[in-house]
C-alpha positions in Angstrom: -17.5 -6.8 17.1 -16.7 -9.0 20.3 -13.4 -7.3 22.2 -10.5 -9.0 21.1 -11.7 -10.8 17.7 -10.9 -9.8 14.9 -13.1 -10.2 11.5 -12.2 -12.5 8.9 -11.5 -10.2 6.1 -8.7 -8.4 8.4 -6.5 -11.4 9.0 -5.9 -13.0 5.6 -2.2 -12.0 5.8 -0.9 -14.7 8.1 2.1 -16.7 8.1 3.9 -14.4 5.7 1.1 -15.4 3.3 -2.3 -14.2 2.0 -5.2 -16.6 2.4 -6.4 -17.5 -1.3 -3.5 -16.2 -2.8 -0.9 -18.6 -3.3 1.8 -19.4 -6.0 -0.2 -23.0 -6.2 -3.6 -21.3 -6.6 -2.6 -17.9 -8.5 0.8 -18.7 -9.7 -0.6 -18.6 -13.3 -1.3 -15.8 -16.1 -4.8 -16.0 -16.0 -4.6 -12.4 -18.4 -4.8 -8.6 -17.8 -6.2 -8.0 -14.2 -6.4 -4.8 -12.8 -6.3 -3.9 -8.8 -6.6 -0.4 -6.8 -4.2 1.1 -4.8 -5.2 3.4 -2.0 -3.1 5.3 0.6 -3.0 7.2 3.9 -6.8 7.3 5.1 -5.3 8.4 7.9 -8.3 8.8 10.5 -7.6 12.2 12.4 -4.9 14.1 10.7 -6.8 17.0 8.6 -8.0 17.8 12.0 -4.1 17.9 13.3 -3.3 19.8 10.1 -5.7 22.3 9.9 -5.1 22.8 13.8 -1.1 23.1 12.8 -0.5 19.9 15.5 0.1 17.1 13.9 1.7 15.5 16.9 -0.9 15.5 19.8 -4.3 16.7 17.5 -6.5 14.7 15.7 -9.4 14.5 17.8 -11.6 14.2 15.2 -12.2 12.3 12.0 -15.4 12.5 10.6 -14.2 14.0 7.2 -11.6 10.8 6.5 -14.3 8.5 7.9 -16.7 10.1 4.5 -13.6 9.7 2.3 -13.4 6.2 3.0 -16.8 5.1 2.7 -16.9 7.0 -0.4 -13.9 5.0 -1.7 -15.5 1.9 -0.3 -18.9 2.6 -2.1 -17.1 3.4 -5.6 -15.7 0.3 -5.3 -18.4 -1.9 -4.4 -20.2 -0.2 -7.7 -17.7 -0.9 -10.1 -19.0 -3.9 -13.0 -15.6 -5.3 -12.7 -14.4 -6.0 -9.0 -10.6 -4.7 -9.0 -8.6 -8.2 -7.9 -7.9 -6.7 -4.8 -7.9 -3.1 -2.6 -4.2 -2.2 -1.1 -4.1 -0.1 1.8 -0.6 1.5 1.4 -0.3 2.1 5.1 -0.7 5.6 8.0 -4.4 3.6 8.5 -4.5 5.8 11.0 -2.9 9.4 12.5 -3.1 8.6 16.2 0.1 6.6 17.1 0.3 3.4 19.1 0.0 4.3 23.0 -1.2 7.5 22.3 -5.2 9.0 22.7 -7.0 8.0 19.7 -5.4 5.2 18.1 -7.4 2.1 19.1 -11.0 4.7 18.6 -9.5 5.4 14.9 -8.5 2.1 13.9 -12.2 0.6 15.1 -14.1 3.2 13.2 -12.1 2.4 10.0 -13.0 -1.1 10.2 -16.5 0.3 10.6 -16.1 1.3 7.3 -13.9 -1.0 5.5 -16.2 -4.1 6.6 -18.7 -2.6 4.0 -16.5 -3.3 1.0 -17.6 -6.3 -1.2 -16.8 -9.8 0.1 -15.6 -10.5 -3.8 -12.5 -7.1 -2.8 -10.0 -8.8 -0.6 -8.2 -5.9 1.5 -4.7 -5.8 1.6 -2.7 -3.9 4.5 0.8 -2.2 4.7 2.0 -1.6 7.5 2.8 2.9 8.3 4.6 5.0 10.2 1.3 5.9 12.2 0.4 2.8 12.6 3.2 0.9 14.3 5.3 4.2 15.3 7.8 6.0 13.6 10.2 3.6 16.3 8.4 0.6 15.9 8.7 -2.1 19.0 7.9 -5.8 19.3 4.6 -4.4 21.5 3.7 -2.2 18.4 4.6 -4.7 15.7 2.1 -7.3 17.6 -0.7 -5.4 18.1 -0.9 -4.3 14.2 -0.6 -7.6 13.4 -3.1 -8.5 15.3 -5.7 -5.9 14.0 -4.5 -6.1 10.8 -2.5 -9.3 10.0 0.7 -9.8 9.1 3.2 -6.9 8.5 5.3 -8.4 5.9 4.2 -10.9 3.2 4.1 -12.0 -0.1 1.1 -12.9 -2.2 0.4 -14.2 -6.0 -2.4 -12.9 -8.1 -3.1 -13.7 -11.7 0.9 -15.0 -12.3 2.2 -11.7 -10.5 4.0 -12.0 -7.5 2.9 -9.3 -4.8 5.7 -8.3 -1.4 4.5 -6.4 1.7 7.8 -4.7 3.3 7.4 -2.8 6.5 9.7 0.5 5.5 9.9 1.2 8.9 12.6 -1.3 9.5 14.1 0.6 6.6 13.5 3.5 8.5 14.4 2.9 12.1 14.8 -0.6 13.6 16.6 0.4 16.5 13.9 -0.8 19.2 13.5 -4.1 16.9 16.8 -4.8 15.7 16.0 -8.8 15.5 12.3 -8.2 13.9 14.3 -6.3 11.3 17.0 -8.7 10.9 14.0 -11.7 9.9 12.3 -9.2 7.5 15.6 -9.0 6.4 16.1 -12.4 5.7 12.7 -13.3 4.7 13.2 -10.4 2.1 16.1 -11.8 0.5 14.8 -14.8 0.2 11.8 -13.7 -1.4 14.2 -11.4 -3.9 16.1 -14.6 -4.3 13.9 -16.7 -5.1 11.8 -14.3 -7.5 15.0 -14.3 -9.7 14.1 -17.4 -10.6 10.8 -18.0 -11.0 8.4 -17.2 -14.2 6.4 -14.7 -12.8 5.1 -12.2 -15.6 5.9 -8.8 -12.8 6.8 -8.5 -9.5 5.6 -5.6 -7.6 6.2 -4.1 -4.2 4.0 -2.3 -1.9 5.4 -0.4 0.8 5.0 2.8 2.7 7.9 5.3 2.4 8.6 5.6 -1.3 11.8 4.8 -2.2 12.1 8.7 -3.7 9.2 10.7 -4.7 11.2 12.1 -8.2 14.9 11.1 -8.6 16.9 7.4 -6.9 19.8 10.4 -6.3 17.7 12.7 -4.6 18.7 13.9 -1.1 17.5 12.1 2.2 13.9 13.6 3.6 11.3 12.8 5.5 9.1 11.2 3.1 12.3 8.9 1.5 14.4 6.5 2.6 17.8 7.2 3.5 20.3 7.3 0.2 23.0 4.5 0.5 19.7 2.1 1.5 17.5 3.3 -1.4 20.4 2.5 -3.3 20.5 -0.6 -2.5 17.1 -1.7 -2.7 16.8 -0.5 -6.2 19.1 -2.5 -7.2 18.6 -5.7 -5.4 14.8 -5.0 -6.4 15.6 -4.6 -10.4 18.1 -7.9 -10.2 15.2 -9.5 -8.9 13.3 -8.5 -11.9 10.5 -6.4 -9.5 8.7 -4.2 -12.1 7.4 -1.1 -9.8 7.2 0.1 -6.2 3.5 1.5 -5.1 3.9 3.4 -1.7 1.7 6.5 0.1 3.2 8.6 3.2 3.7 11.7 0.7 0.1 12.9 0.8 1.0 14.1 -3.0 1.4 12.6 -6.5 4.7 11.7 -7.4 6.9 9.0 -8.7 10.0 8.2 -11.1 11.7 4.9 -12.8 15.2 3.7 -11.8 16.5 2.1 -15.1 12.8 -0.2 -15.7 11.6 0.5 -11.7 8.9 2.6 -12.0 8.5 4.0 -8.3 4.7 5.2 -7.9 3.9 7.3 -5.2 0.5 7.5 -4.4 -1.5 10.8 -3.0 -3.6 10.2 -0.2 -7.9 9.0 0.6 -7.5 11.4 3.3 -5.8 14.6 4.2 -4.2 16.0 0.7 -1.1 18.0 1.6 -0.6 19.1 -2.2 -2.7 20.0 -4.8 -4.2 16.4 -5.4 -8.0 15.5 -5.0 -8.7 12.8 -2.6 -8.2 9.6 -4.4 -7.0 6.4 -5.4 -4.4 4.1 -8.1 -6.1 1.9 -10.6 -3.6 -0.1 -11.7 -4.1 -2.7 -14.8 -1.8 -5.6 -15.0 -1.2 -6.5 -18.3 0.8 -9.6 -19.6 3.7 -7.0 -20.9 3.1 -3.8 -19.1 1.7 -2.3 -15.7 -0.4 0.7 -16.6 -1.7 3.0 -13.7 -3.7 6.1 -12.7 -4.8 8.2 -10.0 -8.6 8.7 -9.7 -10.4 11.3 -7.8 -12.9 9.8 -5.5 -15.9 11.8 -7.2 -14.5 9.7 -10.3 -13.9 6.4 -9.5 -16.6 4.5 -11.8 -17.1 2.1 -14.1 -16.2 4.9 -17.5 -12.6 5.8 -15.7 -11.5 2.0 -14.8 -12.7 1.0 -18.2 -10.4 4.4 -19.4 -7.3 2.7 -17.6 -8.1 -1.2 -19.1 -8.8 -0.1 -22.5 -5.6 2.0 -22.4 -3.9 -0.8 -21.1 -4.7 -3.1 -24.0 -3.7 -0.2 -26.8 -0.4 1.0 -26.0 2.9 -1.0 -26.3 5.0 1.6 -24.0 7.2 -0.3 -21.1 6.5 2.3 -18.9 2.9 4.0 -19.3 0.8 5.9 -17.1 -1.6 8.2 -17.3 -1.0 10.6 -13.8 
């Protein structure tokens, strides 16, 4: 890869949109449709754990660099290509500006290049990947690798939003990039109160909350009053679920009908899940999801999740 281009299949999020994927082209039910969620590949960080210094280790990453080509080669198996492959963000562990970062990020492209042409990959935007204080310089260069870091997106009659949850997190070195994403989400919110769309889902980093909308601030949640707030801007908006990473575990909960999925991690596990992924089938009533080990993503486990998706009648099924 020449210095300074970018390939194709990393910059279909521009201009707040996703190449392909617009309301005129996918704003339709088309039927059931099912897509896979992945998280947290994080290049470099069971290094920095297993050392006990997650801040300036992660030196190597040959064991997430496995992990993701094994997700990649699952998924180019599979009979049925998922619509799409989300990226839930933490791409890498190395932050911007520090030793590592820009060596991480091109050896995951390494690997992500390999999946199908018929997967489009979707990005969200982490912590580790535009800083925990994200700037304008560190907002650019993302977007630059990786397209845009907020956007929305229609597949199949569903309407898709990328939020960057760091501005949720800490704008203070952005405080007008936050104030457009801002904007641009409430206008999105706004505007999805009024369309027809069968679901509206939300992909983000930092969950929401892992178990309970009253649970007390932490790292891996947003702050209370905030999370709050989003719920229930999101449910008047009619948004269905919330898929996120950053945990590194398994979690989730439902905020009146919000089901907020949180998604363990391809890379360093910092619970008792395998390394894995989310297949998530989009049915014309329901969203039905599951984690999937990596030594189990095939054709018999996706084809569990579809078939289970077509046979119950529960609002709020999932199978992990």
């Amino acid at each position: 890869m020449a210095a300074g281009r970018e390939l194709p299949m990393f910059l279909k999020a521009q201009h707040r949109g996703y190449e392909g994927f617009s309301e005129e082209t996918e704003g339709n039910w088309n039927g059931p449709f099912y897509f896979i969620q992945g998280a947290d590949p994080q290049l470099g960080l069971m290094k920095a754990w297993s050392a006990g210094d997650c801040d300036s280790g992660g030196d190597e990453w040959q064991e997430e660099i496995q992990l993701t080509e094994q997700t990649v080669q699952a998924i180019n198996k599979l009979t049925v290509k998922p619509r799409f492959f989300v990226l839930c963000g933490d791409l890498v562990h190395g932050m911007p500006g520090t030793p590592w970062h820009e060596e991480q990020k091109r050896d995951l492209k390494e690997v992500l290049k390999c999946t199908d042409a018929k997967v489009p990959l979707v990005f969200v935007s982490g912590n580790h990947d535009i800083g925990n204080t994200p700037t304008a310089d560190t907002i650019l260069k993302y977007c630059q690798s990786w397209g845009d870091d907020y956007f929305s997106f229609w597949v199949g009659g569903v309407l898709f939003l990328v939020l960057n949850s760091q501005f949720f997190h800490d704008a203070t070195s952005c405080p007008e990039l936050k104030q457009t994403h801002d904007q641009w989400l409430n206008a999105q919110l706004a505007a999805a109160e009024c369309r027809k769309s069968k679901h509206v889902i939300v992909f983000q980093h930092i969950p929401l909350f892992l178990q309970d909308p009253d649970e007390e601030n932490g790292y891996f949640n947003l702050e209370k009053s905030l999370r709050r707030d989003l719920l229930q801007r999101f449910q008047k908006a009619g948004v269905n679920a919330v898929f996120s990473g950053h945990y590194h575990q398994n979690a989730g909960g439902r905020f009146n009908g919000l089901d907020m999925v949180v998604t363990s991690a391809i890379g360093c596990q910092l619970g008792q899940d395998k390394h894995g992924v989310r297949v998530v089938a989009v049915t014309e009533e329901n969203i039905h999801h599951k984690y999937i080990s990596l030594d189990e993503l095939n054709d018999v486990a996706v084809d569990e999740v579809l078939s289970f998706s077509t046979e119950v009648n529960d609002p709020t099924p999932h199978l992990q």
